[in-house]
N, C-alpha and C positions, 0 to 999 in steps of 0.2 A: 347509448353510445355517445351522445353527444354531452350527455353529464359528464361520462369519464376524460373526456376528450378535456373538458375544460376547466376539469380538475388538476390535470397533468398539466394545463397550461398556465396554471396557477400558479402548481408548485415549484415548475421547472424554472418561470418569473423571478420566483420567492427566491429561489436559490440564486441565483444569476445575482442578482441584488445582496444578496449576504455574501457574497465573495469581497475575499481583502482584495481588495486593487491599489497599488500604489496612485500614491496622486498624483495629481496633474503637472507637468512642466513643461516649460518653456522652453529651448534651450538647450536642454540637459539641468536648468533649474527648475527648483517646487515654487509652486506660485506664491505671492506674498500677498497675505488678507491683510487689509490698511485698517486698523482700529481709530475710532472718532476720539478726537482728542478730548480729552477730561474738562469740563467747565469748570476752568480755575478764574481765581479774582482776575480783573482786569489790571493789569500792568501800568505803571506809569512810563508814560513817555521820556526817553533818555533826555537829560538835559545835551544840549549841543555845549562843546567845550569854547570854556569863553577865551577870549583874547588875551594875550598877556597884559595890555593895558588895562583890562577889566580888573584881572587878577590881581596887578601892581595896585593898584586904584583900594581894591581893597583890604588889601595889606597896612593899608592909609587909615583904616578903620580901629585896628587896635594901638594900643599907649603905645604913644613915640618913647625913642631911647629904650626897649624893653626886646628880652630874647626871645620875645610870642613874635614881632613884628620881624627880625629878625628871620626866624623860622620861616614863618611864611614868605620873605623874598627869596631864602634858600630852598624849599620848596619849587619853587619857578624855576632857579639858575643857580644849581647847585655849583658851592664853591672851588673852585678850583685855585690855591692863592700860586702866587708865583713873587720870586724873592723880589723882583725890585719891578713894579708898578707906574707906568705914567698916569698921567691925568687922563680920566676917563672919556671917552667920544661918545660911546653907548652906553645902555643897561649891560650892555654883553660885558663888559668892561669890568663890571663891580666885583665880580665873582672871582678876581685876581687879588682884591684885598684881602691879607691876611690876618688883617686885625676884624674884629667884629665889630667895633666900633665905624674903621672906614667903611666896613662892605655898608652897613645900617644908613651910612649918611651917604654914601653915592646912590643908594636905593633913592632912600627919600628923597635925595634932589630931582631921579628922573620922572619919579610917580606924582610928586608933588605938579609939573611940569606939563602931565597931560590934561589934556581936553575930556572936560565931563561926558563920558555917553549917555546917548539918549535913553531914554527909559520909556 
């Protein structure tokens, strides 16, 4: 008797266990299994954006008089020219030159002007 008894307790287990049961939720949501993230290369650190003096500064670096140098203070303080121009106060100033020749030399005057940063 007691074999049959826990035979049935067996099978009736077995079954109970092989029923679809919907899953589990929270809520009215199905729970979320968190997968371990992939060991990927380690990333480089973003550089911090440098200052625009830094930036001016090395725009200083490529040939004077040339549309690479140019480019790169247009880049910074893209051109906006406007028909008639005073003499400039600021760098914000340049970018009202309409010839490429002034925008090029009012740069250079302000970049030439700054103070070396530290390294």
């Amino acid at each position: 008797m007691r074999k049959v008894l826990a035979l049935a307790l067996i099978l009736g287990s077995s079954a109970a266990l092989a029923q679809d049961k919907p899953p589990p939720t929270v809520g009215g949501k199905p729970l979320v299994q968190i997968k371990p993230k992939e060991a990927a290369a380690p990333k480089e650190p973003k550089a911090k954006p440098q200052s625009v003096a830094v930036r001016m500064q090395a725009c200083l670096e490529i040939d004077d008089e040339t549309k690479e140098r140019l480019n790169c203070y247009d880049a910074i303080f893209p051109p906006k020219p406007k028909a008639r121009v005073p003499a400039p106060k600021a760098v914000t100033d340049c970018p009202a030159f309409k010839e490429e020749d002034g925008r090029l030399k009012c740069f250079n005057s302000f970049a030439e002007k700054l103070p070396k940063p530290p390294k």
